[in-house]
LOTORVO-433141 format. One record per residue (C-alpha): y, x, z; residue in one letter. Coordinates in steps of 0.05 Angstrom, whole numbers, padded with zeros to 5 digits, always signed. Example, Ala and Ser with C-alpha at 12.3 -4.5 7.8 and 13.67 -1.06 7.14 Angstrom:
<rs>
-00090+00246+00156A
-00021+00273+00143S
</rs>
This chain:
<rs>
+00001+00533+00680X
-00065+00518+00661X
-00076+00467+00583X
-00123+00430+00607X
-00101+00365+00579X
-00138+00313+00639X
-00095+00343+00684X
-00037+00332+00641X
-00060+00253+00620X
-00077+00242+00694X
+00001+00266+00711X
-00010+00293+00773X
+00044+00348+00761X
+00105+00334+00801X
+00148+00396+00764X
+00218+00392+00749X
+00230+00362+00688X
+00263+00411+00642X
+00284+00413+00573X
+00241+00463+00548X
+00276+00492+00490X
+00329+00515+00533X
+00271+00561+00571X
+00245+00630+00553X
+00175+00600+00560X
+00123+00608+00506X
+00104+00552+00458X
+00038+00525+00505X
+00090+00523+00569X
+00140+00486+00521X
+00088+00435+00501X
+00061+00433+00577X
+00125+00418+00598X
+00140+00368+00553X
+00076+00333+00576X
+00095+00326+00637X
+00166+00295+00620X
+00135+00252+00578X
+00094+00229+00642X
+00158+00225+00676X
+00185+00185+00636X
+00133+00131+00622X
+00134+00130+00698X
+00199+00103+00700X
+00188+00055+00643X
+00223+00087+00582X
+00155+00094+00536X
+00193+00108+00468X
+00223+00174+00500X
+00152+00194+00536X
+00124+00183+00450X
+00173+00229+00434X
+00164+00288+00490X
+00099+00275+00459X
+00105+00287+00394X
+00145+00348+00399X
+00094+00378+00452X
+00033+00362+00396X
+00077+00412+00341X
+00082+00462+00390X
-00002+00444+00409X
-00001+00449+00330X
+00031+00521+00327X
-00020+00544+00385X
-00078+00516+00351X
-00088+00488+00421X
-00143+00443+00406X
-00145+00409+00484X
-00073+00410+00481X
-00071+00362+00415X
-00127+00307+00436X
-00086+00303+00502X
-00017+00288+00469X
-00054+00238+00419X
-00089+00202+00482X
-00015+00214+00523X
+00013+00177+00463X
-00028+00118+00463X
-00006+00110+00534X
+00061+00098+00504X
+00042+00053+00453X
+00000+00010+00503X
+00067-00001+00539X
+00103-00019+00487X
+00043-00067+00470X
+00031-00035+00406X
-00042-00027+00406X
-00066-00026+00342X
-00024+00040+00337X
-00045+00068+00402X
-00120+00045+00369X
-00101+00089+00321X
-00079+00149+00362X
-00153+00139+00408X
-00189+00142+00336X
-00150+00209+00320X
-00167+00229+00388X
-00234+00232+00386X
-00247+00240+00306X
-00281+00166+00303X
-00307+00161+00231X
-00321+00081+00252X
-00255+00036+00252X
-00257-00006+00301X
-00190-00013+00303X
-00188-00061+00245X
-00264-00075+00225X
-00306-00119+00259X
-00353-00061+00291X
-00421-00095+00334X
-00438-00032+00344X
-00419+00033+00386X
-00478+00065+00355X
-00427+00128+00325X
-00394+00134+00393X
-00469+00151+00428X
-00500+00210+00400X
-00440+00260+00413X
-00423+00309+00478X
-00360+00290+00519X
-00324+00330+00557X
-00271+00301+00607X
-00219+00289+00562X
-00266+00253+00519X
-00279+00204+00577X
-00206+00187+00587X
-00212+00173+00512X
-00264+00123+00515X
-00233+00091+00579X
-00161+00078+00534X
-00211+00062+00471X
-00251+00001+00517X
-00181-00024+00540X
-00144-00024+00479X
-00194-00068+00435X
-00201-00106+00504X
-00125-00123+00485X
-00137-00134+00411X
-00186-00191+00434X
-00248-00144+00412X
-00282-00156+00482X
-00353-00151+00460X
-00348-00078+00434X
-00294-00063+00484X
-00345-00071+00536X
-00399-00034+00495X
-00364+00018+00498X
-00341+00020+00570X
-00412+00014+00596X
-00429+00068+00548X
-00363+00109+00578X
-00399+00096+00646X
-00459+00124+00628X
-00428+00189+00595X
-00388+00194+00670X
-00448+00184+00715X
-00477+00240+00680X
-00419+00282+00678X
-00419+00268+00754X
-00351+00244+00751X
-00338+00200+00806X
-00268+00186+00789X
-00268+00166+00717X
-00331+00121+00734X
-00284+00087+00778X
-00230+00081+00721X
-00278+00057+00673X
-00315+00002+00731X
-00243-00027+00732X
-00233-00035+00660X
-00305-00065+00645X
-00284-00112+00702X
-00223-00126+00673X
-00259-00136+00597X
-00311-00188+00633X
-00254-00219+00655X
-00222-00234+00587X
-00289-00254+00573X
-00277-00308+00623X
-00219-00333+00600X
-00262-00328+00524X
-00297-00376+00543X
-00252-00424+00587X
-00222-00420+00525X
-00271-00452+00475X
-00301-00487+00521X
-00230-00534+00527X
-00226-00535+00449X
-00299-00556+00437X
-00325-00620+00437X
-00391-00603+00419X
-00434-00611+00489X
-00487-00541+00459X
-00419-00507+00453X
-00389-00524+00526X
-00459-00513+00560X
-00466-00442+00533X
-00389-00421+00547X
-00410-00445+00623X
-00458-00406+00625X
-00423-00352+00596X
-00364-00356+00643X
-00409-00353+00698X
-00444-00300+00683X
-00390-00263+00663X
-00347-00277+00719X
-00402-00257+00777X
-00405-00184+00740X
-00328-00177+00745X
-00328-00204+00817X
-00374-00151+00832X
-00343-00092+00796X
-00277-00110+00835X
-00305-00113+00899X
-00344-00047+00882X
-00282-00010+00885X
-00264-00024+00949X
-00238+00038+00982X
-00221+00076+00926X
-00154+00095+00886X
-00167+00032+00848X
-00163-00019+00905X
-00096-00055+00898X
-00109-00063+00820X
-00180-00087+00833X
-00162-00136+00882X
-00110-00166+00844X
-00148-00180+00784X
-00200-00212+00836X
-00153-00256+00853X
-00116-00272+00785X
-00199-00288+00757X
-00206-00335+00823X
-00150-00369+00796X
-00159-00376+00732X
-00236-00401+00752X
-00195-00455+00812X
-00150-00488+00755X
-00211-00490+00710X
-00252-00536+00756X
-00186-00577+00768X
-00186-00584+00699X
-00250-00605+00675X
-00295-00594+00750X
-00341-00660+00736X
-00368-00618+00672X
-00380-00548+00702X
-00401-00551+00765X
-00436-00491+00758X
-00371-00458+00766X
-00358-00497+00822X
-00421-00469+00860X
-00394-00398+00834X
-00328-00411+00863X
-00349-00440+00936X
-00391-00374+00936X
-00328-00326+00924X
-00279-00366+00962X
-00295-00338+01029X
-00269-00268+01012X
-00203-00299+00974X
-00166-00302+01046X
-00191-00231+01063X
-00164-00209+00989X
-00104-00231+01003X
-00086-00204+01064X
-00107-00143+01046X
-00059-00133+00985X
+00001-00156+01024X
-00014-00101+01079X
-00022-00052+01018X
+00023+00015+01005X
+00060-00001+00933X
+00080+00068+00940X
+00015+00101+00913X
+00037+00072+00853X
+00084+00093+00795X
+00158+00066+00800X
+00149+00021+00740X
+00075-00007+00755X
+00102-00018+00827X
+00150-00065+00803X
+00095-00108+00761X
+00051-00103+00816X
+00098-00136+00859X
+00107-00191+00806X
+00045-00211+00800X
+00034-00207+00868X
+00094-00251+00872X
+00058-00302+00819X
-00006-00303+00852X
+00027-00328+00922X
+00065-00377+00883X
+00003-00421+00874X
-00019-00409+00939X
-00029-00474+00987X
-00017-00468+01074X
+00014-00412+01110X
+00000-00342+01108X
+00009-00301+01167X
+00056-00363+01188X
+00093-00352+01133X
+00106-00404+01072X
+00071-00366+01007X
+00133-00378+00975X
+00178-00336+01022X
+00125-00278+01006X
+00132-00290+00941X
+00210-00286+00941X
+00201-00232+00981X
+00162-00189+00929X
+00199-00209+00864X
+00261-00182+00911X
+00229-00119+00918X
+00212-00114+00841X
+00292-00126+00833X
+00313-00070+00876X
+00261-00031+00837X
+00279-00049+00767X
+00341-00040+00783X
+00341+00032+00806X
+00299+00054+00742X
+00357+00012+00700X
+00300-00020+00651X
+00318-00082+00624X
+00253-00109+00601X
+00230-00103+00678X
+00291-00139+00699X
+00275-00193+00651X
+00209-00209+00685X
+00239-00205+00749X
+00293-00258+00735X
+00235-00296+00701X
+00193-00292+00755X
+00260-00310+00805X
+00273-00373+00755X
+00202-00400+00761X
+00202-00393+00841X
+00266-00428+00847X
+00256-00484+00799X
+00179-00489+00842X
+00235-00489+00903X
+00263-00547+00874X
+00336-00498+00869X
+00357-00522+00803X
+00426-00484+00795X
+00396-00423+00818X
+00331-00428+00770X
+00376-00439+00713X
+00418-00380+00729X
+00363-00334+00742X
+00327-00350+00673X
+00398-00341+00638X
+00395-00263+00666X
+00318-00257+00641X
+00342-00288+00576X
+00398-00235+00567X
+00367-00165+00596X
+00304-00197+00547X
+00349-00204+00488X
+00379-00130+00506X
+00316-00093+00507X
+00279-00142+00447X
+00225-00165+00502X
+00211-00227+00459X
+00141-00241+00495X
+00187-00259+00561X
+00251-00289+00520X
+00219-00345+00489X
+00182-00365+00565X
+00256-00348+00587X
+00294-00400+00533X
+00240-00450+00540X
+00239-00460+00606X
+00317-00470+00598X
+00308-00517+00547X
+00266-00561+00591X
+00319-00556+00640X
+00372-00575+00593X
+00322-00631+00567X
+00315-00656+00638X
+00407-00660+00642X
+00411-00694+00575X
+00446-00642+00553X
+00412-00646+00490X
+00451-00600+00441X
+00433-00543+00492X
+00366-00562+00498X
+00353-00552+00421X
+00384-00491+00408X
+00347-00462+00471X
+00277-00489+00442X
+00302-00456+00372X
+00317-00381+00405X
+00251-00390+00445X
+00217-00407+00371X
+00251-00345+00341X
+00230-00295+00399X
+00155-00322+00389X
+00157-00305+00308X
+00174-00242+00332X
+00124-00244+00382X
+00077-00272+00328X
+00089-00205+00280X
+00089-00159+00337X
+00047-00181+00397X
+00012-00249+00395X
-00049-00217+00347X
-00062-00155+00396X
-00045-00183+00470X
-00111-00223+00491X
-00067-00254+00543X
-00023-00288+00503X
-00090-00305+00456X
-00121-00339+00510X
-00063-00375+00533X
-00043-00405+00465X
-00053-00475+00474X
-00028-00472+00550X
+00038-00437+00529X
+00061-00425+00466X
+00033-00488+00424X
+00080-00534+00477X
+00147-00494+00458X
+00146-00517+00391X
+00108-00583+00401X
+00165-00605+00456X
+00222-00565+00414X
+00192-00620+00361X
+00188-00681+00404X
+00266-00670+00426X
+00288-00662+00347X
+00257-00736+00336X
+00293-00765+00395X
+00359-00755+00370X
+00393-00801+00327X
+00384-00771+00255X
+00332-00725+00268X
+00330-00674+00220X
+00258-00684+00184X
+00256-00607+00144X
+00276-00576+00208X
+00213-00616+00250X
+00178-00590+00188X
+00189-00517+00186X
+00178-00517+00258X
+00109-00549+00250X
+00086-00506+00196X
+00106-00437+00236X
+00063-00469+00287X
+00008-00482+00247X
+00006-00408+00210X
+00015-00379+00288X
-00041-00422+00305X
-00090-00394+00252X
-00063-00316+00257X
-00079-00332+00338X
-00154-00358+00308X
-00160-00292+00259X
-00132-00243+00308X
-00079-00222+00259X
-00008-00209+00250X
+00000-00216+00183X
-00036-00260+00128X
-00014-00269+00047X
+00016-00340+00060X
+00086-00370+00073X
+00113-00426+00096X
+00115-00489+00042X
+00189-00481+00025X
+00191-00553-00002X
+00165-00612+00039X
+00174-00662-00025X
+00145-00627-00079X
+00160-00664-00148X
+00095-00702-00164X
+00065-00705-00093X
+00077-00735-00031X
+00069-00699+00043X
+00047-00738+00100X
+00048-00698+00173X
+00012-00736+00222X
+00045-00693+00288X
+00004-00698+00345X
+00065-00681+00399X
+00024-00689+00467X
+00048-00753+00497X
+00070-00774+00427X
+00047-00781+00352X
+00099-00782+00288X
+00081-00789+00220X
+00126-00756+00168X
+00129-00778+00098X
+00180-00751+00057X
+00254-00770+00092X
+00220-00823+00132X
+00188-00816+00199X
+00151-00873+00245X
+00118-00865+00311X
+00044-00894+00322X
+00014-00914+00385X
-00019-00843+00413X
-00068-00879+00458X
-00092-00932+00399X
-00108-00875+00352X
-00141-00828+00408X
-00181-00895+00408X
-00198-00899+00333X
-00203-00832+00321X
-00250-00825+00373X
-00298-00877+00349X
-00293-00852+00280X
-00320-00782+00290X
-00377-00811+00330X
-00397-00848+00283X
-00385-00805+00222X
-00413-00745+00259X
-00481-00788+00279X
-00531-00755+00234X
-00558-00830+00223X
-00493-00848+00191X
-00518-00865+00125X
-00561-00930+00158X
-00497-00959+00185X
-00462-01024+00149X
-00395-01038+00115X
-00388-01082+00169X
-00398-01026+00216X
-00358-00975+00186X
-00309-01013+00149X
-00266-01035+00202X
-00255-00977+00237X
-00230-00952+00161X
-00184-01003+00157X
-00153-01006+00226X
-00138-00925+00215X
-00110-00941+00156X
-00061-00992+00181X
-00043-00947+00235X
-00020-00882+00196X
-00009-00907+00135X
+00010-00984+00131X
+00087-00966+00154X
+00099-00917+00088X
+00059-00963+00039X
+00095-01030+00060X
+00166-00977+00045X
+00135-00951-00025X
+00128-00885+00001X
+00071-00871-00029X
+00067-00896-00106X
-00009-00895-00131X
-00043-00846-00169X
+00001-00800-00138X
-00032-00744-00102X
-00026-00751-00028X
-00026-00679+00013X
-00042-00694+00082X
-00024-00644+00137X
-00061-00660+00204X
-00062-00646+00270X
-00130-00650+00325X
-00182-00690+00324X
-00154-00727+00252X
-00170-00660+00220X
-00248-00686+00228X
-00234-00746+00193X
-00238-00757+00113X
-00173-00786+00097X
-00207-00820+00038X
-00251-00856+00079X
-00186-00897+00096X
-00190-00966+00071X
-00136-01027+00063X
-00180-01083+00055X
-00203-01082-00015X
-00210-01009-00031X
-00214-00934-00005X
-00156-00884+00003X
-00192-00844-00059X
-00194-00896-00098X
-00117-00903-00096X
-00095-00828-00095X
-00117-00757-00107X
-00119-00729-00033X
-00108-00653-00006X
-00101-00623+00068X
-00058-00572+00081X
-00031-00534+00137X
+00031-00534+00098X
+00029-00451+00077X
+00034-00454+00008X
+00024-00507-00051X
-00011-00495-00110X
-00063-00513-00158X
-00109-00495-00208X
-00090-00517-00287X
-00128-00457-00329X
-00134-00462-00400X
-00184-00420-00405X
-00256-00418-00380X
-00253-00380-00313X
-00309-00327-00296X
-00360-00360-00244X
-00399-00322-00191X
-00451-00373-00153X
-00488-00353-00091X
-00541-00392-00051X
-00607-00387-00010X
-00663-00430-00020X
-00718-00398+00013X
-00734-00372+00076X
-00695-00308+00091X
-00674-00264+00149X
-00612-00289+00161X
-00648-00370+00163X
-00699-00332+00220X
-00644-00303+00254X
-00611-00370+00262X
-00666-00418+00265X
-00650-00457+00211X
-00688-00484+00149X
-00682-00467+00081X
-00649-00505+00021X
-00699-00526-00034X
-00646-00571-00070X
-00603-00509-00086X
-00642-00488-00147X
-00620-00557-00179X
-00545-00552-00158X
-00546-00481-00185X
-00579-00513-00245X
-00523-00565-00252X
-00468-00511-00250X
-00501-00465-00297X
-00499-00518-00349X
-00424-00524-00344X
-00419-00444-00340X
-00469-00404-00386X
-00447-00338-00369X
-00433-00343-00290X
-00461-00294-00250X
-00512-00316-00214X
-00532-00282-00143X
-00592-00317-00111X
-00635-00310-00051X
-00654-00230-00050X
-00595-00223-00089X
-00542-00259-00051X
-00529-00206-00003X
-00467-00186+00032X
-00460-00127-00013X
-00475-00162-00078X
-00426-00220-00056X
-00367-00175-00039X
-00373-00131-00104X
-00386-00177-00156X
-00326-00223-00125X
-00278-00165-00124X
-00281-00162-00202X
-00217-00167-00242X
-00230-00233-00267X
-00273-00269-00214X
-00238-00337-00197X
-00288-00392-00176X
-00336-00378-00120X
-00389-00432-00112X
-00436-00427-00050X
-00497-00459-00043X
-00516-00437+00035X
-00526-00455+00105X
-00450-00445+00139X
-00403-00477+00197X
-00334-00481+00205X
-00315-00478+00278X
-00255-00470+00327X
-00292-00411+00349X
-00286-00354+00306X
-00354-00326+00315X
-00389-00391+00303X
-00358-00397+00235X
-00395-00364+00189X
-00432-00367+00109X
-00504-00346+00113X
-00525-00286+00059X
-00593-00270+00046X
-00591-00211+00101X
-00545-00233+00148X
-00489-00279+00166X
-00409-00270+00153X
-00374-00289+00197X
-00299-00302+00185X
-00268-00241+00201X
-00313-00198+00167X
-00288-00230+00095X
-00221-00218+00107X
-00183-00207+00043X
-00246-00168+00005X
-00266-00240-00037X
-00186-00234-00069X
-00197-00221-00141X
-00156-00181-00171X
-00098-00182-00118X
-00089-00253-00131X
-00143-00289-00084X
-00196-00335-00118X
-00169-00404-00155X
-00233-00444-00119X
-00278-00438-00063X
-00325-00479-00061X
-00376-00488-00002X
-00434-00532-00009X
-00479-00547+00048X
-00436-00518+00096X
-00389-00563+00149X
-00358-00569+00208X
-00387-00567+00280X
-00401-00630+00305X
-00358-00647+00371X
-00304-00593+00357X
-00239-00625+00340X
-00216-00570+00307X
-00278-00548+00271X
-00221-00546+00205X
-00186-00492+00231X
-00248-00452+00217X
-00241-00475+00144X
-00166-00458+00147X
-00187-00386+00175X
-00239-00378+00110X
-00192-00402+00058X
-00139-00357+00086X
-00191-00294+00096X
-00219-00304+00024X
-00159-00318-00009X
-00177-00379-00042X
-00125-00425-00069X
-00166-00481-00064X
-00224-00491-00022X
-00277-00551-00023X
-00322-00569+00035X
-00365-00611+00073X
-00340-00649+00140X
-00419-00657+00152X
-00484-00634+00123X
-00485-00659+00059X
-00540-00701+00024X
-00581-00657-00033X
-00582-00705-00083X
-00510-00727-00071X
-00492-00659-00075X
-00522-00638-00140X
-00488-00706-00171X
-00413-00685-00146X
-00422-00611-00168X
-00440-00624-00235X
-00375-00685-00245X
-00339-00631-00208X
-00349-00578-00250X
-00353-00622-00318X
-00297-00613-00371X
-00273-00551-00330X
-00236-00529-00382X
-00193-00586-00397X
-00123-00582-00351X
-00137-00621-00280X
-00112-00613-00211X
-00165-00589-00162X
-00147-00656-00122X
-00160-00695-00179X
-00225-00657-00196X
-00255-00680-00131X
-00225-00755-00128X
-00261-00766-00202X
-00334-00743-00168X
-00324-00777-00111X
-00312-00840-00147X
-00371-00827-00191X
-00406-00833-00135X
-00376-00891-00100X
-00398-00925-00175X
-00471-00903-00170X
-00537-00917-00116X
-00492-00854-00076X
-00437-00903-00054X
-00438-00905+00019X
-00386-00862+00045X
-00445-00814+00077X
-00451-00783+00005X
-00378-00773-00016X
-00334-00780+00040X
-00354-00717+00071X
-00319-00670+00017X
-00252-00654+00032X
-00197-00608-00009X
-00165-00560+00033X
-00107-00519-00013X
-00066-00461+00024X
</rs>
């Protein structure tokens, strides 16, 4: 048998599979055979035995020094990992694979720069092809397609007809995450700049995958290539139901594609499923069965439903020859949803019940909590109530496994975040405040594992250093939750809950932002702005006052949900006086609690740019005079701070001098945005931006994270109503106990007043939240007393 490990990845061996200790065969026909049982078996869906066939064959590779034979097993390897939707370990396995010195695994690589200037071989190839897809998975599309267009060009030279054709399918299928990208933020932003340029993003985007799927027409890759055509025409129809009056460009796109949907259709249900492996058979069948689902009119006189019945059928038989639960699972799933879409609610119900079982069997929780959920909305729909929750509570449990395991490295579920897994607990929510005595900690805990998945979903982790706030009435402070549940909104304050009017705050909250956002805002009137203070005020927070929920003076930590998150909560106003003028006031997203009370003077490390640099010409925008004075102001408070400033503030410099021992305030003077999109959130340096991923963790001091971050002239994106989760995402990255901020671009002057009454009598024992209240209200005293100057700054404490 010839080691030439493409013919083993490719599995084109159809030998007997044999257990190869049991043969006189020498250690390279051992390991050969083992690779092709371990192709076997990932075949027929059983990817933790094919890992292990694996592994042995790479010791007996090992013992041969069979060099080939090794990078094959590591690449065969990552197959199995891939399938079991590990992919930062079959990242991992890729890396080994082709001795990458660059992580891009974990880093945040813009560059495939180390991946050009080396030979490839064949092997190699299918290396680079698994590489592109992998960090296509772990939402790393820009460098995932860098580096299948660079796999491309290393194939077209190799003359490699067949791999080309591999790697054309995967760029396609890249651009087509790219798509969803930007359907993505476009539908989070508010911010028209932001929409326009995910438009035309989509677009172009979506034309290049089109293309690249109709390219491979005629080849092996057909029946995947079509089906991914369709599943982008799709996703492109329901965004132009969605939102069509903003992008018709899309439209055009669409009424230029849709002439070859019909064709595309056809000609995947006259394919052959049997050129296929057993196990991707019976997903192809699936989604073929999900892609006729949403089909309108009769095809081939035929309802699209009885075509779809007709394939998940066929996946049955098939999943249930292999025996593989986690197949069966999405079968039933796929059964349930066709039923219930067939108005056959008995059925439905008892075909999600199997999903839910086979998925609890084989620990699929990506398909148990779609399985539990959907039962829970069935159950809702009875009044059977009781059932109803404790389906909605399994469904949450299977997605915090999902959220360890599978929600930071599947770009599927990324992208579908706010379309299906925010709802579960949002309606699992709704259903606990409908009953009688709802129980308020549960709604609670529920609503902060919601928020920390939302902001591992935003960072594109699994796992971050905080935990859930174990108490929801801390001694000394009072929580409000202002739940936004879709078609209602709750406000929590301690054991009391109320609902307010969703449509009158959309309303409010709407104006607000406008108005607060208009970079004019300082020329408006009390009698402009005042009102709309007020009437917020007597919406949210009117019912817990007129209960003495909220005593004064005590510090109010406000968790928020949407478009609120844009709005200072002291700006609120009863009539006579702002929210800040009553109480201290914190956000949170309701991680952790804590605050800063140090005895002792803290070391200081300030950063800013004042002058033009390269990263103010790379970004257009203009430098900040006033930060010499600010810098001036703090200095006075802290002799000995460490001071890095325009050629010195450089990423480098920033990240080393932070990472001392005893680094614990971090005051930034510098252009910066906090945006629902993580690449538009970002802190300027003298050389370059950072954006938020690239901090992750390396500003923790000594192991403990920073006590303060504080951000001067940065703030959020105007129009993006949830602009704070990019604050969230740099707290969390950075470590910082307590971070202060800016809503909107601050005033200079304004600034350089609340830094120094910030930072005055630091080393006398005061909560951060009272810090800030006691500069704000210095300047609500002075000629700085329109909310403009102060209002802006917000506390945000993980």
């Amino acid at each position: 048998m010839k080691h030439l490990a493409k013919v083993l990845l490719l599995s084109l061996l159809l030998i007997p599979s044999a257990k190869a200790a049991d043969l006189d065969l020498t250690p390279l026909d051992k390991a050969d055979a083992l690779t092709v049982q371990g192709h076997q078996q990932l075949e027929r869906g059983n990817p933790s035995g094919a890992y292990e066939s694996w592994a042995k064959a790479i010791q007996l590779y090992q013992q041969a020094n069979h060099k080939d034979g090794i990078k094959g097993s590591l690449i065969n390897q990552s197959l199995a990992f891939q399938q079991l939707g590990q992919y930062f370990s079959a990242c991992t396995k890729i890396s080994k694979a082709l001795a990458l010195i660059t992580d891009y695994c974990q880093a945040d690589e813009r560059s495939t720069e180390s991946l050009s200037n080396r030979p490839y071989d064949a092997t190699d190839l299918i290396a680079l092809q698994h590489l592109g897809t992998i960090l296509q998975q772990l939402g790393k599309l820009d460098i995932s397609e860098q580096v299948l267009k660079l796999a491309i060009a290393k194939a077209e030279t190799l003359g490699d007809t067949s791999q080309r054709q591999a790697l054309q399918l995967n760029l396609a299928n890249t651009h087509s995450f790219q798509v969803k990208n930007a359907i993505q933020k476009f539908q989070i932003s508010g911010e028209a700049i932001v929409q326009a340029q995910n438009v035309a993003a989509a677009r172009e985007k979506a034309i290049k995958a089109f293309a690249d799927y109709q390219g491979l027409n005629n080849s092996p890759y057909q029946l995947k290539a079509q089906l991914n055509w369709l599943d982008l025409y799709q996703d492109i129809d329901r965004w132009i139901q969605q939102d069509g009056d903003g992008i018709f460009e899309i439209t055009e796109l669409r009424e230029q594609v849709a002439p070859k949907q019909t064709e595309i259709l056809q000609s995947l249900l006259s394919a052959d499923l049997a050129v296929v492996s057993p196990i991707e058979r019976i997903y192809t069948h699936l989604k073929l069965s999900k892609l006729l689902a949403k089909q309108s009119g009769r095809i081939s006189s035929k309802h699209p439903l009885e075509i779809a019945f007709d394939h998940a059928q066929s996946a049955q038989t098939q999943a249930d020859d292999l025996d593989n639960f986690r197949a069966l699972s999405f079968v039933y799933g796929q059964l349930g949803a066709l039923y219930q879409q067939n108005n056959q609610g008995d059925l439905s119900m008892r075909a999600y019940e199997l999903a839910a079982k086979f998925a609890q069997s084989d620990q699929a929780w990506d398909g148990l909590y779609q399985w539990r959920s959907a039962l829970a909305q069935i159950y809702e729909t009875q009044g059977q109530t009781p059932k109803a929750i404790a389906s909605y509570q399994s469904a949450i449990n299977a997605l915090e496994q999902v959220r360890w395991n599978l929600l930071p490295v599947s770009s599927d579920l990324q992208f579908s975040f706010k379309e299906e897994v925010e709802p579960v607990y949002q309606q699992y929510m709704g259903l606990l405040l409908e009953t009688d005595n709802p129980d308020l900690k549960l709604v609670s805990q529920v609503n902060q594992s919601l928020r920390l998945a939302e902001l591992q979903n935003y960072l594109r982790c699994g796992e971050t250093n905080l935990a859930p706030l174990a108490d929801q009435n801390p001694i000394g402070e009072v929580v409000v939750q202002i739940l936004d549940l879709a078609d209602q909104t709750t406000v929590i304050v301690g054991d009391r809950h109320y609902s307010v009017d969703p449509v009158q705050l959309q309303i409010i909250t709407a104006e607000i932002t406008t108005m607060i956002q208009d970079k004019r805002f300082f020329d408006t009137t009390p009698e402009q702005y005042l009102p709309l203070a007020q009437s917020l005020y007597q919406l949210i927070l009117a019912p817990a006052l007129s209960q003495n929920l909220i005593p004064e003076e005590v510090p109010i930590k406000f968790q928020l949900n949407g478009p609120l998150q844009n709005i200072p909560m002291g700006f609120l106003h009863d009539g006579e006086r702002y929210l800040i003028e009553r109480n201290p006031i914190a956000l949170s997203n309701g991680y952790v609690k804590t605050s800063l009370n140090s005895p002792s003077q803290p070391d200081v490390v300030v950063g800013g740019v004042s002058t033009q640099s390269p990263s103010l010409e790379e970004t257009l925008l203009e430098p900040l005079p006033e930060v010499a004075q600010e810098v001036d102001a703090i200095q006075t408070q802290f002799p000995d701070a460490k001071l890095l400033l325009n050629q010195d503030f450089t990423h480098d410099n920033l990240l080393d001098n932070v990472a001392r021992p005893t680094a614990k305030i971090l005051h930034l003077s510098t252009h910066g945005q906090f945006s629902s999109d993580p690449t538009q959130t970002f802190l300027l340096a003298w050389d370059r931006p950072l954006n938020v991923q690239e901090i992750s963790g390396v500003l923790e001091a000594d192991g403990e994270g920073l006590d303060l971050l504080f951000l001067s002239a940065c703030h959020s994106a105007a129009g993006d109503p949830r602009s704070l989760l990019g604050l969230a995402g740099l707290s969390a990255q950075s470590g910082a106990r307590n971070t202060v901020a800016s809503l909107w671009s601050a005033d200079a002057a304004a600034s350089v007043l609340l830094s120094k009454a910030f930072y005055a009598d630091i080393n006398k024992p005061r909560s951060m939240h009272e810090r800030l209240r006691q500069a704000q209200l210095k300047l609500i005293g002075s000629d700085y007393g329109h909310p403009y100057y102060w209002a802006n700054y917000v506390l945000v404490q993980l």
